[in-house]
Structure formats: structure tokens, C-alpha cells
N, C-alpha and C positions, 0 to 999 in steps of 0.2 A: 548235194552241195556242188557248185560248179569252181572248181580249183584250178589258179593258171601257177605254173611251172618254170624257173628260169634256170635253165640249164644247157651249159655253153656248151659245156663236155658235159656228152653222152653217146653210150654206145653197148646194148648188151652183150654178154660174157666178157666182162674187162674188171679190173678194180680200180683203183686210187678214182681219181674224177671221172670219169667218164661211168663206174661203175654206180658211183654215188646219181651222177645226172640220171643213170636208168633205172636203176633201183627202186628209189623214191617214186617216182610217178607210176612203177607198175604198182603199187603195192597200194597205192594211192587211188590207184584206178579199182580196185577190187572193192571200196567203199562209195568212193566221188567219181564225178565227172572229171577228166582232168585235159586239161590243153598243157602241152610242153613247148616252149621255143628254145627252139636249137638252130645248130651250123648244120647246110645239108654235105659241105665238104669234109667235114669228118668222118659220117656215118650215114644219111641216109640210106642207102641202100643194104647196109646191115643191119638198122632199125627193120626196113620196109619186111624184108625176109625174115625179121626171128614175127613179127606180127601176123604176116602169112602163117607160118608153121602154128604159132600158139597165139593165135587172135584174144588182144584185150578190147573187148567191146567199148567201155570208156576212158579207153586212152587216144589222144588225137595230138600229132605233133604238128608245130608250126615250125618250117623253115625257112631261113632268110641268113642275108648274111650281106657285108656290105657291096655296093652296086659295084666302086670302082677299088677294092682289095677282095676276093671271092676266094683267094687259097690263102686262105691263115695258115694249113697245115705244113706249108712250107718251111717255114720258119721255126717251127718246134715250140719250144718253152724260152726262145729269146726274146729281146726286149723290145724288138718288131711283133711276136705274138701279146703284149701284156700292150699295147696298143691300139692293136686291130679287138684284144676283148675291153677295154676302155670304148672306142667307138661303139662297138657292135651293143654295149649296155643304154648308148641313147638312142642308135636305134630301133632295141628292141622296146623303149618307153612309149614310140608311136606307134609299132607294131600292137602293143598291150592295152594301146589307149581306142583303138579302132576297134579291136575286138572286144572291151568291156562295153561299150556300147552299144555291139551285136548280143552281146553273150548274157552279160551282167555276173561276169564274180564274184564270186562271195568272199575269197581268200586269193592272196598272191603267196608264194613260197618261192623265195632265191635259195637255189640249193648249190651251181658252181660257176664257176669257180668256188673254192674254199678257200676265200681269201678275205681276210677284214678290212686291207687296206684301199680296197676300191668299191666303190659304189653298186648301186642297184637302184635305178630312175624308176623303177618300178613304184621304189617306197612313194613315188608321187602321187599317185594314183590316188581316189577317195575307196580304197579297198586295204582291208587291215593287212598287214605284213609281216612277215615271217623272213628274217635273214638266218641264214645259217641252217648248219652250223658253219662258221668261218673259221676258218686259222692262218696260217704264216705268222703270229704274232713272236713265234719261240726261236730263239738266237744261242750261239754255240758259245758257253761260256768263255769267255774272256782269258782265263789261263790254260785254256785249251788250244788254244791260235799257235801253240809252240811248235805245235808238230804239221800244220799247213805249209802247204807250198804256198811261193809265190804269188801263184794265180790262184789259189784256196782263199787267201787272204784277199784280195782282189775282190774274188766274187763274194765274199762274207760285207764287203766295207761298200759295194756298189749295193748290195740288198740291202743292206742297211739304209742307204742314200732311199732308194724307191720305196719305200717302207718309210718313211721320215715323210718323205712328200706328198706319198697317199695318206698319212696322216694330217697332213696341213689341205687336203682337200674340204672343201666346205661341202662338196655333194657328200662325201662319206660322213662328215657328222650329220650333215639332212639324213642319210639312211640309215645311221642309229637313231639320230630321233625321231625319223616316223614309225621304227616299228615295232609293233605290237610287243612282237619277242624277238630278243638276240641271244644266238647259242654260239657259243664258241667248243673248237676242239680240246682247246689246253687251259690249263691257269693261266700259260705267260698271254694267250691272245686275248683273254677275258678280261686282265690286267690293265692290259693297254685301250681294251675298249673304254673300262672304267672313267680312266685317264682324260676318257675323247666324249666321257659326258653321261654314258650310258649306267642306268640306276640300278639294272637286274639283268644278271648274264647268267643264262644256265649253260656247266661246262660236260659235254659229253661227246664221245666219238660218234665223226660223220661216218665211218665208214660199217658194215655190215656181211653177211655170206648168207647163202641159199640156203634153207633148210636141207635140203637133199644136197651139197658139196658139205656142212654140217656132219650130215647122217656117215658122207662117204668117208671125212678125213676121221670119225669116230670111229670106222673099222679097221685101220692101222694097228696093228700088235705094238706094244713096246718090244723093240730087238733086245737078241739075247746080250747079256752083263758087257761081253765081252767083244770087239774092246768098245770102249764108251765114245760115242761120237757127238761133237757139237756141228752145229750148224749153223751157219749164216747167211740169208737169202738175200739179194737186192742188189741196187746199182752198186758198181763200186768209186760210190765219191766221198771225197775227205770227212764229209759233215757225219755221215753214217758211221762212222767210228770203227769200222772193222780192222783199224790197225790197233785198236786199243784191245779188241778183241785179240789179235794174234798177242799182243804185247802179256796180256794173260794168261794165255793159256802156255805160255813158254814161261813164264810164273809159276803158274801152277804144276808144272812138273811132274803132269802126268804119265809114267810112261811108255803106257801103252794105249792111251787116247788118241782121239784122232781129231782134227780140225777141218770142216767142209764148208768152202765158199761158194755160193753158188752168185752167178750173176758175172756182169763185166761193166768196163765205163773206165776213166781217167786215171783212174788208182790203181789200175789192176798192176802194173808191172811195179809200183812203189811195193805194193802187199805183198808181190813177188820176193822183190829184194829182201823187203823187213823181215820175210821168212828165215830167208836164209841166213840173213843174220844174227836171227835171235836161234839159229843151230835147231829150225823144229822142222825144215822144208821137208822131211820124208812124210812128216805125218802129217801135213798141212796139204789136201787136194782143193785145187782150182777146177772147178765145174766148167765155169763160163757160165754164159747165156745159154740156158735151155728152156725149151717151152715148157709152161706152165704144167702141165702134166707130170712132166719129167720132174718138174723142180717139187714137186708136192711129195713125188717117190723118193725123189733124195730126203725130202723132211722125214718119208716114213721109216725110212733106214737109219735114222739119227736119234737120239735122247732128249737133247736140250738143245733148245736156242738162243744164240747171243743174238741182241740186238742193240750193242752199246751206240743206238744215234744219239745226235747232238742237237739236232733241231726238225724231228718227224712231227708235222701237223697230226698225223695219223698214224701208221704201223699195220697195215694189213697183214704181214708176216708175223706179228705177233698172235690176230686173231686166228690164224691160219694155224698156227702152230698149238693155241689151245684146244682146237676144235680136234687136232690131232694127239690129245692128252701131252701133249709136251710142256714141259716146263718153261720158262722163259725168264732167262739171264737180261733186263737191261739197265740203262743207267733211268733215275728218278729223272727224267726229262720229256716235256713233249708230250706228246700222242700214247707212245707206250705209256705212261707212268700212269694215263688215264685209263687205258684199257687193263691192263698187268694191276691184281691185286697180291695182298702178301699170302695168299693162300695159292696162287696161280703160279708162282716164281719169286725173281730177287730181283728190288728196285734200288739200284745201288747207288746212295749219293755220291753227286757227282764232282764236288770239292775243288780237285786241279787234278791230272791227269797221272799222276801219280796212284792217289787217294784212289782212282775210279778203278787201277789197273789190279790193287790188290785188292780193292773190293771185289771186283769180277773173278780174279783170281781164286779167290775164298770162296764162290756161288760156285764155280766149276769143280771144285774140291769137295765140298758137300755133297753135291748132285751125284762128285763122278762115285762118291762109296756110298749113298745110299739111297739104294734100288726100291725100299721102301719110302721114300719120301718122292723121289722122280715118279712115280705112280701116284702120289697123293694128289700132288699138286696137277699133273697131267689130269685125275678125273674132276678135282676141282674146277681145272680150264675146259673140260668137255662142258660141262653143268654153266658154268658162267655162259659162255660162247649161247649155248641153244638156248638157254633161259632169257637171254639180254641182248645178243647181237648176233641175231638173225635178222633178214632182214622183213621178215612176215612181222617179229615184235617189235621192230620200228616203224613200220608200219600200222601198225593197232596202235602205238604210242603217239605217231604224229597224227591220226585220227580225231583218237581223245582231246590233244593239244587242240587241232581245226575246231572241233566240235565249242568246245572250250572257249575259243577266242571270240566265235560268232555268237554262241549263247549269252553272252556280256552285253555284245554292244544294244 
């Protein structure tokens, strides 16, 4: 089967998008033929070298990017880059359209962005389509806004806006209703697909891990009883919830538990504060930013994971942390609620911010006195992780699916 690929972000050894952009197509390529379009600004060159070291014979990327903007990278994740990937989506539609004529595809698959509220010119194409999985559809409850700043609130009410108007796009209901299949990350993105016209959304996490990082975080020991450490990985911004995380565990009144944040970003010095004033700053460590290695070692020093976010497409530190037998503390929202089952952790509704603080509070409680259930659920989330989301078994899965959609037509 000759398979084309749209993916904005990618880049091997990475997670969130850019992990999803690589993933899928090698995995893809171990069955099919596969062509990928990507930015050569991002990553060529650490494409071109991990293909040297570990050659996939059909994998072939196509790079392009627009003539007169070429560093999208500059800009980051602002609202000058969600512009330059709106352009670069029409035209990657010519670039798709030149080469099905060379090639002849059997299958198109948009894998990033993983976003529902923008298009994919691809769907134009006379080749069945495959979006997603998509997300961003998931928003930070509304009695939750109390404890945002200023500019928290801000950025909650301007993605709001851009989300509002990539839904009034007419290309983006064209790109649900051309294709074949629509997967979303979450309920709340499937939802809103519904909304915008779409008959059947299947909902499952875009994101995935190596069999062999898998294998490695599965040799992790649980540390000994004592003292009991939680852990929380990732940026530190408002929507991730890691103040409702401190706000609990100074609830919970542990007192000889400890609290580990790993990560940095705009909140760090609020989290600082909130520390200290909730009287827990000796047991609460601030990591920072540390590489990826480093942050996996701190997971394996630790018991349980909070991950009280408020609007994660995905949660790769939740899969990370199962795959590391650990439990997983977060709230029923989002990406976690999809990956996190009740045998893996605690998915604790999410209510008003109150409600969430002693529900979290009570999962740390539990966790922290029983040493036999933090092992339960820890071997539960190793089995879950390598049974389901690795990224070899999403790969045998979107297979099946390819196989599947062409055998129809």
C-alpha cells in the first residue's frame, strides 16, 4: 500500500507532536510504503541522521515549507506559528496533489498538528482520509478560572476565540466531511466534532512509547515505604493544575510525604509562593527543567503521580509513569481520563476546585498507607501501557484500520 503522511511536527526521540509526527510513519513504514510531509526547519537533519543510523527502507520524507516565511520555528507555539501551519496545510494540498499523480495513493493519514479546529486540504484529494486523532477540543472548567491570573484568563478567553473561528471554518467541516475516519483524543473533542456535523468519532489517545523505553521504565523498583513521594512532571502553566496538586497534598497531611515538581514555565514562582503558604515549602522540591533522562529518574524515585490538568489533549507523563508501574492521581479530564483507567489510578471529578482539591487529597491518602494497592495498580499500568500503547501496537492497529478502509471501497 503506498501511504502519504501529514505531519507538521516531527522529529525522532521527542513526545507530544512532533513524537506522534515520527512515530506513526515509522511504524507505518514496517507494513507500507509511506511518503511523510514535513517542515525541513524543524528537523531535517535529525530526521536525515537517526535514518542513516537505523535505515527504514520505506519511509521517504517530503520537505517544504513556505517560500517567503521558512523559520516557523521562531515564533514557537504563537499565534504567528498557528498561521504559518494554516498556510503551509494549502500548501502542502499542491505538494500532495503532484505527487499522487506520480505515486498514486491508496491512503492519506493527517496525523499533526492534533488539532480539530483546522483543516487538512488533503481531505480534497480523490484518496480516502484519515484525520486524527485530533484534539484541543477540551477547556478548563469554568469554576476553575478562580485561581488564574490575569493573563491565565487571557489566554483561556483568546483560545477560546481561535477555537470558535476554526470552527466557523467551512474548510474544517469540508475535512470532516471528507473523511473516511475521525478520531479524536478526548470526549470533550469528539463532542464538538459531533456538533460540526461528524456521524462517528472514535475516541483514543494520539500519543504512544517505544517498546524498549516501555521495557526500560518497567525496570524501575518501587522505592522503599518510606517517605512516600508524589510527583509531577511538565510545564509549569496554570491549566496543568499543579497548584491544585500542592493545594492537596497540604490537605492531605501527610507528614512525612514529600511533593516533587519537576519542569518550569510562568507559574513556577506562583507554585513557589502557594508553597509556602500552605506551611508545606520544606517537603515540596522544585526540580526545574531537566532533561528527559533525568526527569524519568526522578519518576523512578517517586510512588505516585499527580496530574491534576485541566485541559491535556493528551498526558504523555501519565503514560510514562504507567509504564513505570506507578499509580496515577488525576482529575476525569482531557487526555488523562482517556489513558488513566480505574484499575491504573484515581480519576477524580472534577466539580469546582474545591471538590477536586479533596478528591485528590483522599487519592494521596489512600495511595500514601497502601503499599499494596500502589503496586496493584502500578502492575496494572505496566500491562495496560505494553498491551495498548506502545507504539508497535498502534501501529498493527492503524494497519488493520488502512487495510480496512481500502478493502471497502
Amino acid at each position: 500500500m503506498k501511504v502519504l503522511i501529514s505531519a507538521y511536527s516531527c522529529e525522532p526521540g521527542r513526545g507530544s507532536e512532533p513524537g506522534v509526527g515520527w512515530n506513526i510513519p515509522r511504524e507505518i513504514a514496517k507494513y507500507h510504503k509511506v511518503w511523510v510531509l514535513t517542515r525541513p526547519d524543524e528537523s531535517k537533519e535529525i530526521i536525515e541522521a537517526e535514518l542513516t543510523r537505523n535505515p527504514v527502507p520505506n519511509l521517504h520524507f517530503v520537505y517544504f515549507t513556505l517560500p517567503f516565511w521558512q523559520d516557523s520555528l521562531r515564533w514557537g507555539q504563537s499565534g504567528a506559528m498557528q498561521i504559518h501551519y494554516y498556510l503551509w496545510q494549502i500548501q502542502a494540498y499542491f505538494i500532495a496533489r503532484k505527487l499522487h499523480r506520480e505515486i498514486g495513493f491508496d491512503l492519506i493519514h493527517h496525523v499533526t498538528f492534533v488539532k480539530y479546529s483546522s483543516p487538512s486540504f488533503l481531505s480534497l484529494l480523490p484518496v480516502p482520509f484519515i484525520w486524527g486523532p485530533v484534539g484541543g477540543g477540551e477547556s478548563a472548567p469554568k469554576s476553575f478560572w478562580q485561581d488564574f491570573s490575569g493573563r491565565a484568563k487571557a489566554y483561556e478567553i483568546a483560545r477560546n476565540i481561535v477555537r470558535g473561528f476554526g470552527e466557523l471554518d467551512p474548510f474544517v467541516y469540508l475535512t470532516a466531511k471528507k473523511s473516511a475516519v475521525v478520531r479524536a483524543t478526548t470526549e470533550d473533542t469528539a463532542q464538538r466534532l459531533y456538533r460540526m456535523g461528524v456521524n462517528d468519532v472514535d475516541i483514543l489517545p494520539e500519543s504512544g512509547l517505544p517498546e524498549e523505553e516501555i521495557a526500560r521504565l518497567g525496570q524501575y523498583p518501587m522505592p522503599d515505604s518510606a517517605p512516600i513521594r508524589f510527583i509531577s512532571m511538565g510545564r509549569l502553566l496554570h491549566w496543568k493544575g499543579f497548584h491544585l496538586g500542592l493545594r492537596a497534598f497540604a490537605q492531605a497531611n501527610l507528614a512525612t510525604a514529600e511533593y516533587w515538581i519537576v519542569g518550569d514555565g510562568p507559574e513556577s514562582q506562583r507554585l513557589q509562593t502557594l508553597a509556602e503558604t500552605l506551611g508545606i515549602a520544606p517537603r515540596v522540591k522544585f526540580w526545574g527543567r531537566l532533561p528527559r533522562e533525568q526527569t524519568l529518574s526522578k519518576l523512578g524515585e517517586c510512588h505516585v503521580l499527580v496530574h491534576p490538568s485541566l485541559h491535556d489533549s493528551g498526558g504523555w507523563v501519565c503514560m510514562e509513569a504507567m509504564a513505570a508501574g506507578r499509580p496515577v492521581i488525576c482529575l476525569n479530564l482531557g487526555g488523562p481520563a482517556v489513558q488513566v483507567t480505574k484499575d491504573t489510578g484515581f480519576k477524580i471529578p472534577p466539580g469546582n476546585p474545591e471538590q477536586a482539591v479533596q478528591g485528590l487529597a483522599e487519592a494521596m491518602i489512600r495511595l500514601a498507607k497502601d503499599a499494596d494497592l500502589r503496586l496493584q495498580m502500578g502492575q496494572a499500568g505496566k500491562k495496560l501501557v505494553y498491551e495498548s500503547h506502545s507504539w508497535q501496537a498502534k501501529g498493527k492497529e492503524l494497519v488493520h484500520l488502512y487495510e480496512t478502509i481500502t478493502s471497502s471501497r
